[in-house]
N, CA, C and O atoms as CSV, one atom per row, in Angstrom:
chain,resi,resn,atom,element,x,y,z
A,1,UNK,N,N,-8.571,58.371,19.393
A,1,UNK,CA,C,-8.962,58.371,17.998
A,1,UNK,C,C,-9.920,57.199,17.770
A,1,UNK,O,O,-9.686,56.022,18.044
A,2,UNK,N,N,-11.065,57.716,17.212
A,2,UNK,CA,C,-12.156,56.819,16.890
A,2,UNK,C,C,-11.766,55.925,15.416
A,2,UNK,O,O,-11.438,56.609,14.446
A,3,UNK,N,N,-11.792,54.886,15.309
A,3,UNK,CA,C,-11.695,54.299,13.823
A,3,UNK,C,C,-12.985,53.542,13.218
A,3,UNK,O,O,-13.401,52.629,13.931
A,4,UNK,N,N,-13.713,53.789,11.964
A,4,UNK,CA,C,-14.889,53.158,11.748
A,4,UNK,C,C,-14.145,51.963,11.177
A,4,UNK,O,O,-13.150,52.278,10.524
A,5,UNK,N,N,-14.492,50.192,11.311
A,5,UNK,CA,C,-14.357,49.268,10.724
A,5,UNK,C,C,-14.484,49.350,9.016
A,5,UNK,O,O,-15.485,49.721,8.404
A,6,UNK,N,N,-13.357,48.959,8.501
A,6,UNK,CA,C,-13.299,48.507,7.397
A,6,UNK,C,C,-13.724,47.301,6.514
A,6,UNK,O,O,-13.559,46.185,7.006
A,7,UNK,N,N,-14.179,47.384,5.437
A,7,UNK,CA,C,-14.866,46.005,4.882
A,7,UNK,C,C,-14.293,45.429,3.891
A,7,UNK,O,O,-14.947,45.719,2.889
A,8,UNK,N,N,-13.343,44.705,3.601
A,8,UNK,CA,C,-12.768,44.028,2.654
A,8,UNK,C,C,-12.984,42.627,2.117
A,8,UNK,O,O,-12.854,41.607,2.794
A,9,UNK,N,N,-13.265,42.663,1.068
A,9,UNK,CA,C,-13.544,40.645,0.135
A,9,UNK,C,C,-12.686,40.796,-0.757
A,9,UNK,O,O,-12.485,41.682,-1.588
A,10,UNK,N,N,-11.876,39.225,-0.347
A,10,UNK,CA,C,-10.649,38.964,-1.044
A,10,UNK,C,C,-10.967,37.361,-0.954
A,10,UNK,O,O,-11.208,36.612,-0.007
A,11,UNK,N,N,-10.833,37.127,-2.733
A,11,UNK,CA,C,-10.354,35.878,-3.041
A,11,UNK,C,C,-10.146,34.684,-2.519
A,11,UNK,O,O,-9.552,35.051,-1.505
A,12,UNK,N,N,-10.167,34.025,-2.474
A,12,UNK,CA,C,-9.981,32.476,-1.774
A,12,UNK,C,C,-10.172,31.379,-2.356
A,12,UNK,O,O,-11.379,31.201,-2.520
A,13,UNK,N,N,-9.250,30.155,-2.937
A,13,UNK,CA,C,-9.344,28.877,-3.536
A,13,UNK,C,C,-10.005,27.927,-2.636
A,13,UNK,O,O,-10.506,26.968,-3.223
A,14,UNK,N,N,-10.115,27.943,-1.551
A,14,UNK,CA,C,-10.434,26.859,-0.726
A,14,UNK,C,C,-10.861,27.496,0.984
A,14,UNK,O,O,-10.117,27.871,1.891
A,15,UNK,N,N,-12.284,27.413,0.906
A,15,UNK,CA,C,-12.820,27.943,2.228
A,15,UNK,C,C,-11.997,27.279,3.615
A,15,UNK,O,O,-11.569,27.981,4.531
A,16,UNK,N,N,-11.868,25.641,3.552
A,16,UNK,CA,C,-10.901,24.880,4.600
A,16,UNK,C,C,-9.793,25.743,4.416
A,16,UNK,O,O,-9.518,26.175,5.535
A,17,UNK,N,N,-9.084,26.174,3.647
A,17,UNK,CA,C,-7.669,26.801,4.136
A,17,UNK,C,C,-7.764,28.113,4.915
A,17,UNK,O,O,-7.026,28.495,5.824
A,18,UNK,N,N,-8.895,28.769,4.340
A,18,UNK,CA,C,-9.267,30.405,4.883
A,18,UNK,C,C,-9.678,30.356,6.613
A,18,UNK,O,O,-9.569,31.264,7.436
A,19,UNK,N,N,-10.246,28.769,6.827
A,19,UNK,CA,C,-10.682,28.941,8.131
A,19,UNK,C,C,-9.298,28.116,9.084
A,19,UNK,O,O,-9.096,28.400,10.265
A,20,UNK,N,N,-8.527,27.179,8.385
A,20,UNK,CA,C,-7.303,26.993,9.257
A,20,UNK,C,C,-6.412,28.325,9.412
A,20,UNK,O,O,-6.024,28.673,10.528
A,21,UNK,N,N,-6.063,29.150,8.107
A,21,UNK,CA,C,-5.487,30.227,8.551
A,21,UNK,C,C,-5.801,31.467,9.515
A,21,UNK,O,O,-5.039,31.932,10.363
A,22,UNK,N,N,-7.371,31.990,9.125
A,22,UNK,CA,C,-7.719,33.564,9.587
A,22,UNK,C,C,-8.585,33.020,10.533
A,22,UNK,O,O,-9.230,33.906,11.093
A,23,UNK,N,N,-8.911,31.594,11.027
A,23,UNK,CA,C,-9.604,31.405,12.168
A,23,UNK,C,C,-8.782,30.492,13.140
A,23,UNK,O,O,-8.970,30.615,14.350
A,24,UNK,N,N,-7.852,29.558,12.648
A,24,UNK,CA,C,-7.036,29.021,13.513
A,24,UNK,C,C,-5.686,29.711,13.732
A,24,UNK,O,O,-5.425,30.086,14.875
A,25,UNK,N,N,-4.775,29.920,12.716
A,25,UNK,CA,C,-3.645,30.898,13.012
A,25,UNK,C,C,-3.701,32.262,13.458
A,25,UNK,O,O,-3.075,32.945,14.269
A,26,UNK,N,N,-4.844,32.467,12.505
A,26,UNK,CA,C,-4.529,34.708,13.075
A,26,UNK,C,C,-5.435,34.546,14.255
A,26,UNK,O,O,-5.075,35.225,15.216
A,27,UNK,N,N,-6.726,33.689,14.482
A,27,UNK,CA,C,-7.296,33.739,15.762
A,27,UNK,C,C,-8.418,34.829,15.255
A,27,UNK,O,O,-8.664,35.634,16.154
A,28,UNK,N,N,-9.076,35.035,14.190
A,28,UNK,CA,C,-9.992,35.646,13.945
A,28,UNK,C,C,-11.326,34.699,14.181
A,28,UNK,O,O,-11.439,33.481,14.041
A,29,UNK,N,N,-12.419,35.813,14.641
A,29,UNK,CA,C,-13.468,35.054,14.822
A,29,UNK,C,C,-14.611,34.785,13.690
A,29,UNK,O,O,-15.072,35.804,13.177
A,30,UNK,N,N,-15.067,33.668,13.289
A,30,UNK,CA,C,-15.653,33.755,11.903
A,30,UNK,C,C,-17.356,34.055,12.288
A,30,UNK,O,O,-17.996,33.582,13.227
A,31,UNK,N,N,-17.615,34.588,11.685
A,31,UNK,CA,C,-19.300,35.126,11.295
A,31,UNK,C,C,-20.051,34.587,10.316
A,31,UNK,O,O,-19.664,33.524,9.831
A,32,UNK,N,N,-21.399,35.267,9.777
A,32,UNK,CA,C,-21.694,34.502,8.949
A,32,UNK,C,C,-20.680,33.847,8.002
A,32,UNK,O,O,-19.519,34.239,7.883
A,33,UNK,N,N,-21.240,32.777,7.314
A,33,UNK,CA,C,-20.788,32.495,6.025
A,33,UNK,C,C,-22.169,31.370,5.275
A,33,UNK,O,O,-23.264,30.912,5.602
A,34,UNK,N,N,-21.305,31.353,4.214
A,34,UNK,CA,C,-22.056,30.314,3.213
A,34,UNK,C,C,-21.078,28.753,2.911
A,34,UNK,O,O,-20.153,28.112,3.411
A,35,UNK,N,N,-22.017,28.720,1.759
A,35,UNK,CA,C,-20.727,27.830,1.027
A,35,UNK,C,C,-19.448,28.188,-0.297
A,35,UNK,O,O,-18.616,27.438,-0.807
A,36,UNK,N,N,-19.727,29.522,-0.515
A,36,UNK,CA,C,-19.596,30.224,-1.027
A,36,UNK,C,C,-18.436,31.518,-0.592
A,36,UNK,O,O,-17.624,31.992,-1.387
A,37,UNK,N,N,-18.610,31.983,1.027
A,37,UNK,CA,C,-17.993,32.992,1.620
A,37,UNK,C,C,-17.927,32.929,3.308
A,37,UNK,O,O,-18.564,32.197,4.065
A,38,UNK,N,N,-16.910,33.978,3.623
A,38,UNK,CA,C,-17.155,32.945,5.285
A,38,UNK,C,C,-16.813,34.909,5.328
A,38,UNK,O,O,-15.963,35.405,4.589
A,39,UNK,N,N,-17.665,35.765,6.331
A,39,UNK,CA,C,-16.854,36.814,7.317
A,39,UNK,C,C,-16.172,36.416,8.362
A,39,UNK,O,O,-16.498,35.367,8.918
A,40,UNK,N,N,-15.086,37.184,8.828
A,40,UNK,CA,C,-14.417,37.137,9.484
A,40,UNK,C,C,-13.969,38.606,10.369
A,40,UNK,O,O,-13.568,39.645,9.845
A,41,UNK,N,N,-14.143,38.383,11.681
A,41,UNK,CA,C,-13.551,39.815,13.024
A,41,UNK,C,C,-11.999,39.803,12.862
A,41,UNK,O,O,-11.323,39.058,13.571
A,42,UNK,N,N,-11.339,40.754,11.788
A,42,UNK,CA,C,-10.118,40.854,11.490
A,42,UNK,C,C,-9.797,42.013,12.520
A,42,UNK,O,O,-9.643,43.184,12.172
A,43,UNK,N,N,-9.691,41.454,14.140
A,43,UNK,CA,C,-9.012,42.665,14.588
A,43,UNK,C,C,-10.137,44.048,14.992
A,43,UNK,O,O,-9.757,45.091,15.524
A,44,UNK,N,N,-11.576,43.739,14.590
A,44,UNK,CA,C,-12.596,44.849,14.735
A,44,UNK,C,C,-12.959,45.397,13.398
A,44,UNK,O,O,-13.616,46.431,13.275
A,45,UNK,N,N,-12.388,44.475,12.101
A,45,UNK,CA,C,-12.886,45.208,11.160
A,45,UNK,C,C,-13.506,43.854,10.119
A,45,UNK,O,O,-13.059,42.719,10.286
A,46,UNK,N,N,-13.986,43.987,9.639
A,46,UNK,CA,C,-15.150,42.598,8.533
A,46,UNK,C,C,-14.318,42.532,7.132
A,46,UNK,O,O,-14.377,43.328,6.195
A,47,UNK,N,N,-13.431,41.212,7.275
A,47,UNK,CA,C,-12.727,40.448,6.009
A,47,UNK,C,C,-13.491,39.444,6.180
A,47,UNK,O,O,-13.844,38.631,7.034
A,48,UNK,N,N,-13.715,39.881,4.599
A,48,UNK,CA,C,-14.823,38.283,3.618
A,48,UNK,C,C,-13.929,37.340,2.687
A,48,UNK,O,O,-13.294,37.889,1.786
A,49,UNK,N,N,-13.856,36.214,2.817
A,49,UNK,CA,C,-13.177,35.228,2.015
A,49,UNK,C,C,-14.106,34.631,1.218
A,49,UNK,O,O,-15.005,33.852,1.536
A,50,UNK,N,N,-13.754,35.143,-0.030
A,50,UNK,CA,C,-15.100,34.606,-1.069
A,50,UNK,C,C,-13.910,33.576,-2.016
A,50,UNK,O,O,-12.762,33.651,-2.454
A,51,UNK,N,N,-15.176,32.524,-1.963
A,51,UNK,CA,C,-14.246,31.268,-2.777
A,51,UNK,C,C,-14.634,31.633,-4.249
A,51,UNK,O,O,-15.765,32.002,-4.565
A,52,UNK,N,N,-13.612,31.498,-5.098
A,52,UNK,CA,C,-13.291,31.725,-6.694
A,52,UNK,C,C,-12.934,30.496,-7.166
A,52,UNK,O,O,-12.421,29.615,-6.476
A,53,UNK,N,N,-13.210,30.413,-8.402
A,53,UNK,CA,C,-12.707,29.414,-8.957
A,53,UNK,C,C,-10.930,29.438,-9.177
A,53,UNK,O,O,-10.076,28.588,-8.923
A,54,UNK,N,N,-10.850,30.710,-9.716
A,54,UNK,CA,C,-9.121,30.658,-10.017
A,54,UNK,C,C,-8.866,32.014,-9.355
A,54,UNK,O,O,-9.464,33.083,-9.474
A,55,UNK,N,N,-7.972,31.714,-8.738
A,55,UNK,CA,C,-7.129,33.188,-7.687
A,55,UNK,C,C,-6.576,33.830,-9.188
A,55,UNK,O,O,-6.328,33.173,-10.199
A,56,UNK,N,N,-6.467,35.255,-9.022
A,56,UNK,CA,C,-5.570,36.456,-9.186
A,56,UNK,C,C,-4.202,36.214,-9.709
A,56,UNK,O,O,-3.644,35.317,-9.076
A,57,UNK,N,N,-3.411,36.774,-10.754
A,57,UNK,CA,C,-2.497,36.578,-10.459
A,57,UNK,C,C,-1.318,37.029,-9.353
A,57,UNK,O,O,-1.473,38.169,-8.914
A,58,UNK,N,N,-0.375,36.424,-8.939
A,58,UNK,CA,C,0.848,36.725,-8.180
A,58,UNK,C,C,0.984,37.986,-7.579
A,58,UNK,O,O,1.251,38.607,-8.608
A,59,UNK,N,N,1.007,39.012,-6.512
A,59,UNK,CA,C,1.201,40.041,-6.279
A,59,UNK,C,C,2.536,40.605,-6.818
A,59,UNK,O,O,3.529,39.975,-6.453
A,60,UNK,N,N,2.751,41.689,-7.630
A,60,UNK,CA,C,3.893,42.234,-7.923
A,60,UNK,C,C,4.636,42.877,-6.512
A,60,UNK,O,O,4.260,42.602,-5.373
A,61,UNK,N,N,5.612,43.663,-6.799
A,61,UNK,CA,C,6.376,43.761,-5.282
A,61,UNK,C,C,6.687,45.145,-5.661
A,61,UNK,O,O,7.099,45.382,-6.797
A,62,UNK,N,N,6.541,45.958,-4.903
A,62,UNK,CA,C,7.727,47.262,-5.001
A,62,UNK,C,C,8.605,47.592,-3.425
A,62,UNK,O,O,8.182,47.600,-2.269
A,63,UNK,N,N,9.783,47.807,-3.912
A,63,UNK,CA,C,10.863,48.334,-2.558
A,63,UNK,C,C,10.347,49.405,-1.687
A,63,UNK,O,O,9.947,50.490,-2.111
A,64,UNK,N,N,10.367,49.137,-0.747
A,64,UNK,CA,C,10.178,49.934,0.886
A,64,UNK,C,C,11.548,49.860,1.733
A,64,UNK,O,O,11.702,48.794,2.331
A,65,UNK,N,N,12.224,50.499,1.831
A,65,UNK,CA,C,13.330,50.075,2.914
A,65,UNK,C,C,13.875,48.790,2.631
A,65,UNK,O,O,13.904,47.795,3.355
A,66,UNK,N,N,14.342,48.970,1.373
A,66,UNK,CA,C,15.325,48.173,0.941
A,66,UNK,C,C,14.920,46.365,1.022
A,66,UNK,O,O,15.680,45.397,1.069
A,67,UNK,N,N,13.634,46.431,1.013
A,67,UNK,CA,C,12.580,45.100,0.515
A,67,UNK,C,C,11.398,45.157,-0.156
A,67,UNK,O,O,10.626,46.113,-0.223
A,68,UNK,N,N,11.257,43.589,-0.871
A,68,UNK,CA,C,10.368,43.605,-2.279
A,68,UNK,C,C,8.915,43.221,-1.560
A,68,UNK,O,O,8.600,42.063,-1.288
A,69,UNK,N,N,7.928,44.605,-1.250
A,69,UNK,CA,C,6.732,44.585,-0.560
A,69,UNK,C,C,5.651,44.148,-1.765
A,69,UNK,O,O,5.669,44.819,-2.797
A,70,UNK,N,N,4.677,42.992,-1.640
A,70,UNK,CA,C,3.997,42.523,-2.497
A,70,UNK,C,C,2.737,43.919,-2.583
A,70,UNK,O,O,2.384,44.891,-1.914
A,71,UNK,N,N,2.537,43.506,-3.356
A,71,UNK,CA,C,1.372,44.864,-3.985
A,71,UNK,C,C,0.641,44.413,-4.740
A,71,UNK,O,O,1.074,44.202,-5.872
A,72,UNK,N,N,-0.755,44.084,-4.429
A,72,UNK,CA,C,-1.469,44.245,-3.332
A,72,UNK,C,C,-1.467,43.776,-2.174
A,72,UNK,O,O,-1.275,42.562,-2.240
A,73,UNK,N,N,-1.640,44.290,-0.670
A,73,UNK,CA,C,-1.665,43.686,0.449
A,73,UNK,C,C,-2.498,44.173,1.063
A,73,UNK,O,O,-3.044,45.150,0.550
A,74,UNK,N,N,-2.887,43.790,2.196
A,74,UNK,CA,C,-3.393,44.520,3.070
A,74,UNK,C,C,-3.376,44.083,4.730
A,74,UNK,O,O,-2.576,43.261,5.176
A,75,UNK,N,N,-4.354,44.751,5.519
A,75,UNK,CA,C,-3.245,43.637,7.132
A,75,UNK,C,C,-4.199,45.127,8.313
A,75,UNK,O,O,-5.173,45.856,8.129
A,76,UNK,N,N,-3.244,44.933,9.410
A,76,UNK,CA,C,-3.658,45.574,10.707
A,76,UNK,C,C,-2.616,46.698,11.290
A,76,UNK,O,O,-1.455,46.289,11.309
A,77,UNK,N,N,-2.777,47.825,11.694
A,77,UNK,CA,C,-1.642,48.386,12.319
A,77,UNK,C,C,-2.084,48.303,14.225
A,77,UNK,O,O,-3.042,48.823,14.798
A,78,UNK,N,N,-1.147,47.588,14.704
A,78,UNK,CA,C,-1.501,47.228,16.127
A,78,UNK,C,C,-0.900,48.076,16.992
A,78,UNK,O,O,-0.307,49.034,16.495
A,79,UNK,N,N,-0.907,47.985,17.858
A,79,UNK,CA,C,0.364,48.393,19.366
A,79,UNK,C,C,1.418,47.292,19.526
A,79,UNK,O,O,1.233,46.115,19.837
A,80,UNK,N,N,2.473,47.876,19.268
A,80,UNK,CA,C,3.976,47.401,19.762
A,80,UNK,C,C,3.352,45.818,20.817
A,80,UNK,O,O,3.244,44.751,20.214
A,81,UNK,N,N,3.055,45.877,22.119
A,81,UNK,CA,C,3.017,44.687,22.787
A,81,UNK,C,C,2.175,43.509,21.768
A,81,UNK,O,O,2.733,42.414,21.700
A,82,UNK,N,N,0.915,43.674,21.005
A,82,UNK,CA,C,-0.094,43.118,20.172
A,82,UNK,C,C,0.550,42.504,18.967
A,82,UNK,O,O,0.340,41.360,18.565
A,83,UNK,N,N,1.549,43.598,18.307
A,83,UNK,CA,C,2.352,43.025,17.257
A,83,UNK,C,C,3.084,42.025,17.448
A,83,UNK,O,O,3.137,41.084,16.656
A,84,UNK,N,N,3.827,42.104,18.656
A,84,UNK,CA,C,4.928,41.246,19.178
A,84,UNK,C,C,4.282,40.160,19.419
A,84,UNK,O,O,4.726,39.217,18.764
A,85,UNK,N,N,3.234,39.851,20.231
A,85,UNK,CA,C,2.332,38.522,20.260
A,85,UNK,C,C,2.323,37.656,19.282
A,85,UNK,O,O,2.679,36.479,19.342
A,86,UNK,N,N,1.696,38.547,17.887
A,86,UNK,CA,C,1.661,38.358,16.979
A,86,UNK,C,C,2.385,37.599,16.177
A,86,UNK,O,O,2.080,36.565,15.584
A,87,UNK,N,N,3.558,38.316,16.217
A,87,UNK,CA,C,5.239,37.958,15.500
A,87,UNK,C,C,5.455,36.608,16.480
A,87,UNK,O,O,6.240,35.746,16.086
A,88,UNK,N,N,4.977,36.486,17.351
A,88,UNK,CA,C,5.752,35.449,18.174
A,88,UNK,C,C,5.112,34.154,17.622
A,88,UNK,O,O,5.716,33.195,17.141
A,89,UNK,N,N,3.448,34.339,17.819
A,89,UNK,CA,C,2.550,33.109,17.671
A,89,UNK,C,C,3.313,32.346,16.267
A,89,UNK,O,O,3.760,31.199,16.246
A,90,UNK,N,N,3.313,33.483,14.963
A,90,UNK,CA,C,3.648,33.306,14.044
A,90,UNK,C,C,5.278,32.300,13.350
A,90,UNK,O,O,5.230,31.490,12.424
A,91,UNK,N,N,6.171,32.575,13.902
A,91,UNK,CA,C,7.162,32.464,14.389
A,91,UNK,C,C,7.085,31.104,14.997
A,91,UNK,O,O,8.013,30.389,14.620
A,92,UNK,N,N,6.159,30.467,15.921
A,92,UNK,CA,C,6.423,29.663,16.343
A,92,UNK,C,C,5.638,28.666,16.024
A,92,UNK,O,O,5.787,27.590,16.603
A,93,UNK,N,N,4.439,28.865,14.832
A,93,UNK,CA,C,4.022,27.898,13.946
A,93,UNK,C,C,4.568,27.798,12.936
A,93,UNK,O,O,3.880,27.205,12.106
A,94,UNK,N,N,5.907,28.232,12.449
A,94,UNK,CA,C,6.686,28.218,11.574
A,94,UNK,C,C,6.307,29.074,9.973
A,94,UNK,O,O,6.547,28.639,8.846
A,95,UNK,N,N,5.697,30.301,10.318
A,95,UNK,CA,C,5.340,30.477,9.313
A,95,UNK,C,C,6.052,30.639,8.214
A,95,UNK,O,O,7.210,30.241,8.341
A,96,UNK,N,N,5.726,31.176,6.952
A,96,UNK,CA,C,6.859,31.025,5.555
A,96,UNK,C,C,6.626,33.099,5.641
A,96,UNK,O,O,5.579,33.665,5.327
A,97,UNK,N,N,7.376,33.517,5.931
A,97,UNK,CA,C,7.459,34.890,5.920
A,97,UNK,C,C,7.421,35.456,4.573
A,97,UNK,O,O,8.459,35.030,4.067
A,98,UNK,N,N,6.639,36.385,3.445
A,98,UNK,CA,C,7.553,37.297,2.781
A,98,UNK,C,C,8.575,38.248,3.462
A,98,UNK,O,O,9.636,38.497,2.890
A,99,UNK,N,N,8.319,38.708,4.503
A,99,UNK,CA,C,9.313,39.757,4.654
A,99,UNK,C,C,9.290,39.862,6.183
A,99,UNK,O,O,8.673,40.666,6.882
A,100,UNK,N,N,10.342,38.575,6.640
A,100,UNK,CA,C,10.511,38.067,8.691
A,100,UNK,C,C,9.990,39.559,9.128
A,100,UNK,O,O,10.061,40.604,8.482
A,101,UNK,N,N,9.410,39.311,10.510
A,101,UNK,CA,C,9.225,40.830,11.422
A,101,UNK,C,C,10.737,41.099,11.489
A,101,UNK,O,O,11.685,40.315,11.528
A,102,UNK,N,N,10.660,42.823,11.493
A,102,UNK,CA,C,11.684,43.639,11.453
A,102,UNK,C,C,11.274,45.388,11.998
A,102,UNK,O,O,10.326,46.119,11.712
A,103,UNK,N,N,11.897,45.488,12.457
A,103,UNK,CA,C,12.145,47.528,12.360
A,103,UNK,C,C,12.362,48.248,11.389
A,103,UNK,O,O,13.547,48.509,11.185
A,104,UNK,N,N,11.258,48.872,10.376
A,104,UNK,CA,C,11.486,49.442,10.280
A,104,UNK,C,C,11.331,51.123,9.986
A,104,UNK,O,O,10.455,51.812,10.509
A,105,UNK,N,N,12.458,51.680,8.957
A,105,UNK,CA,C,12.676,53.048,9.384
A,105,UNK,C,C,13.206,53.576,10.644
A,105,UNK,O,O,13.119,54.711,11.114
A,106,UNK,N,N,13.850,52.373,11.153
A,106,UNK,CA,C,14.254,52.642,12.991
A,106,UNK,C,C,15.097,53.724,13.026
A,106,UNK,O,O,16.146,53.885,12.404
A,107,UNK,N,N,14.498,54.517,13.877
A,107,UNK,CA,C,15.287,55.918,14.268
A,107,UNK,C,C,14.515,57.169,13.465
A,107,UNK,O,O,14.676,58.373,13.664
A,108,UNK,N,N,13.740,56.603,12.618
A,108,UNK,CA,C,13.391,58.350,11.738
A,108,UNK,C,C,11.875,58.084,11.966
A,108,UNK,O,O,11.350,57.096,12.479
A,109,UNK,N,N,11.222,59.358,11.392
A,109,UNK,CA,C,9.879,59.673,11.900
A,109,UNK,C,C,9.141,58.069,11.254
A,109,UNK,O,O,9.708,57.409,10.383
A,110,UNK,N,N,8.013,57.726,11.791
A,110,UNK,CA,C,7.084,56.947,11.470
A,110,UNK,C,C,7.832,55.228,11.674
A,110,UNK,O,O,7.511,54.284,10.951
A,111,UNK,N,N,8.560,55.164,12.481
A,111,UNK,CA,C,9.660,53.688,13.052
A,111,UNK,C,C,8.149,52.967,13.412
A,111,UNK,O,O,7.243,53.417,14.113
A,112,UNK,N,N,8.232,51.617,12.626
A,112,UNK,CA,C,7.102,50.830,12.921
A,112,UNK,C,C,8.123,49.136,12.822
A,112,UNK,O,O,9.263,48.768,12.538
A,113,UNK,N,N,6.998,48.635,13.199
A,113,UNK,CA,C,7.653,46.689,13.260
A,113,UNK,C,C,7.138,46.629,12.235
A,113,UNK,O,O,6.436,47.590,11.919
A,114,UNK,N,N,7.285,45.357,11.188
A,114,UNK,CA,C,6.492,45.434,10.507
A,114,UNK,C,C,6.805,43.707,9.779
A,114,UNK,O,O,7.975,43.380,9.981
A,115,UNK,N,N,5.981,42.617,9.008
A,115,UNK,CA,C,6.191,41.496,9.142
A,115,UNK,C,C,5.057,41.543,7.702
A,115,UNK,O,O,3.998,42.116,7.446
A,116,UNK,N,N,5.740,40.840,7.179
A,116,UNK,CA,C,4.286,40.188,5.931
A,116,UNK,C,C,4.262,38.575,5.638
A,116,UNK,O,O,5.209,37.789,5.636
A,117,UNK,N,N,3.223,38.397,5.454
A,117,UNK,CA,C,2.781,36.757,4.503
A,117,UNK,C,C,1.851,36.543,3.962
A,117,UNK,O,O,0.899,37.194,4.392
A,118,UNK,N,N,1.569,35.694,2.910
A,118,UNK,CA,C,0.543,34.949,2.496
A,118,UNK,C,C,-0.383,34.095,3.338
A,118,UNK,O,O,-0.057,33.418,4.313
A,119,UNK,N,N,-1.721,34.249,2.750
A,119,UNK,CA,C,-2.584,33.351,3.321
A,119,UNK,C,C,-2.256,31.973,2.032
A,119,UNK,O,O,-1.581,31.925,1.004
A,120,UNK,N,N,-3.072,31.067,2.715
A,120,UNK,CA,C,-3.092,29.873,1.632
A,120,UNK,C,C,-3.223,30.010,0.311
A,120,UNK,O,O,-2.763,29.237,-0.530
A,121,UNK,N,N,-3.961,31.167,0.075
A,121,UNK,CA,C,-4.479,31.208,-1.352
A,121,UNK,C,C,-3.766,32.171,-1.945
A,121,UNK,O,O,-4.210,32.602,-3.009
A,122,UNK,N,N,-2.038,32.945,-1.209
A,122,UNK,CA,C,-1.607,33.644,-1.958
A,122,UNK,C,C,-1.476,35.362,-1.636
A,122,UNK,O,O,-0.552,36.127,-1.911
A,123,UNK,N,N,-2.757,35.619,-0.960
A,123,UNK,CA,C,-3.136,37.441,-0.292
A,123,UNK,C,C,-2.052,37.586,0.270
A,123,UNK,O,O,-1.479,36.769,0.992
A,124,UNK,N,N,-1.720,38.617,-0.026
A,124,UNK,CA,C,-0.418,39.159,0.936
A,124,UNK,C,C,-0.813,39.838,2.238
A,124,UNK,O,O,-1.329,40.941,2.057
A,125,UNK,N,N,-0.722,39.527,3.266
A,125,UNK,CA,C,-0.957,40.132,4.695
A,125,UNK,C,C,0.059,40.807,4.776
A,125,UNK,O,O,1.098,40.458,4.217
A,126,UNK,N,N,-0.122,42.765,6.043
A,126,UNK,CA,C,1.408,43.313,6.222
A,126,UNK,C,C,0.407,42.979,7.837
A,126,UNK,O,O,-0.786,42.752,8.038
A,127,UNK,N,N,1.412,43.078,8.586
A,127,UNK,CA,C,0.782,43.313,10.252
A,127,UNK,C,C,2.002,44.336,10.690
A,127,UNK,O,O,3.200,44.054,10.702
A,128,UNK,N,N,1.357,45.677,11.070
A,128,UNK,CA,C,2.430,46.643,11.566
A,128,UNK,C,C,2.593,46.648,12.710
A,128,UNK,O,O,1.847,45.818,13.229
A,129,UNK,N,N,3.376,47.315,13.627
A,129,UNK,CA,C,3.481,47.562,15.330
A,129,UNK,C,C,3.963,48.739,15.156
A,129,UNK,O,O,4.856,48.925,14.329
A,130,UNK,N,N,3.366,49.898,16.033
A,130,UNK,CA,C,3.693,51.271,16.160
A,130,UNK,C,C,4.099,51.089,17.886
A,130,UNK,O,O,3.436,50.270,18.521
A,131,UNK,N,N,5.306,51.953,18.673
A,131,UNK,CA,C,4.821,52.157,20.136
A,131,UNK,C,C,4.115,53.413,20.083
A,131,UNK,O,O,3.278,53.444,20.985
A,132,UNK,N,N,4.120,54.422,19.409
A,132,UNK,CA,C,3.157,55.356,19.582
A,132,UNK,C,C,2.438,55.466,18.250
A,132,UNK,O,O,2.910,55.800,17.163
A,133,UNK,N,N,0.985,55.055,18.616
A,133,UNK,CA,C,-0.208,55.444,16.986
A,133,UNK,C,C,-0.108,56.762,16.591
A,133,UNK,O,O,-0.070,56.935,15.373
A,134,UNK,N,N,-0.046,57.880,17.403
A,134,UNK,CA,C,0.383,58.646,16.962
A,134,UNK,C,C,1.191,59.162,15.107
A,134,UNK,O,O,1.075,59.979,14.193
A,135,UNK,N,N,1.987,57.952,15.557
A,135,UNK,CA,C,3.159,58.514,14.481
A,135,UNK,C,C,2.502,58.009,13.541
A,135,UNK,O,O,2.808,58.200,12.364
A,136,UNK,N,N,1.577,57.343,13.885
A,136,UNK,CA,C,1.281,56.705,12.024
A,136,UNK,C,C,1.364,57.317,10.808
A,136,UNK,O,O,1.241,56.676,9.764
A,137,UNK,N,N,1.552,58.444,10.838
A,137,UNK,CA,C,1.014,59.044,9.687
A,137,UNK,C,C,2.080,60.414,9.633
A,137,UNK,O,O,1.721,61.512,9.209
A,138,UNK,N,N,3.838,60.023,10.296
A,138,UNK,CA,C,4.189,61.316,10.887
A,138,UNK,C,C,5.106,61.071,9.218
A,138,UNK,O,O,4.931,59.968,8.702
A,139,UNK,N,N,5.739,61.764,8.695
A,139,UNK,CA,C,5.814,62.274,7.729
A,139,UNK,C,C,7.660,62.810,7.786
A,139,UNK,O,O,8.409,63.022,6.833
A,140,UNK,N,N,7.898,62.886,9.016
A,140,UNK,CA,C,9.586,63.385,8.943
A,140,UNK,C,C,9.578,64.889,9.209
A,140,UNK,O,O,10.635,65.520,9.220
């Protein structure tokens, strides 16, 4: 399955925090920028961190499997070994989790890993793990 890159610009109080997080923690590679906006290789797809004066308010949350998923988010769906990397690096820079990596839906159609957090400025990140991409989209 072919996927065309996605283009997303999201918010940001402070360009130094956008590049300790999505260039030192997630390990994204940064591209152009200004003083103003920085791109970023999220994984093969182009996230822009454009600095604002005042962030958004608070993401509201709605329940998924019996947790409060922030809304709006957005993030990567990886392979099982990639996620786990992931979860680990994370994990062991102590991150502040909304919602620790976990399983779930384990056992019924569409069973994914699945882990969320904030960047500095608040964005809610999800990072999924499928073992088969396949199921992404399997329905039950």
């Amino acid at each position: 399955m072919s996927i065309n890159p996605f283009h997303l610009a999201i918010p940001v109080s402070c360009l130094d925090n956008a590049r300790k997080f999505y260039g030192d923690l997630l390990g994204c590679s940064e591209g152009r920028s200004s003083e103003q906006w920085i791109d970023w290789n999220l994984y093969g797809h182009q996230l822009v961190t454009h600095k604002v004066a005042k962030m958004p308010e608070k993401p509201a949350a709605n329940q998924v499997d019996a947790k409060a998923v922030p809304i709006p988010h957005f993030g990567v769906v990886l392979d099982m070994p990639s996620w786990q990397l992931l979860a680990d690096k994370l994990k062991d820079a102590k991150v502040e989790f909304v919602i620790e990596p976990y399983i779930r839906f384990k056992g019924q159609a569409g069973e994914q890993a699945t882990l969320f957090l904030l960047d500095p400025c608040g964005n809610a990140l999800e990072f999924k793990g499928f073992k088969d991409m396949n199921s992404l989209f399997d329905a039950g």
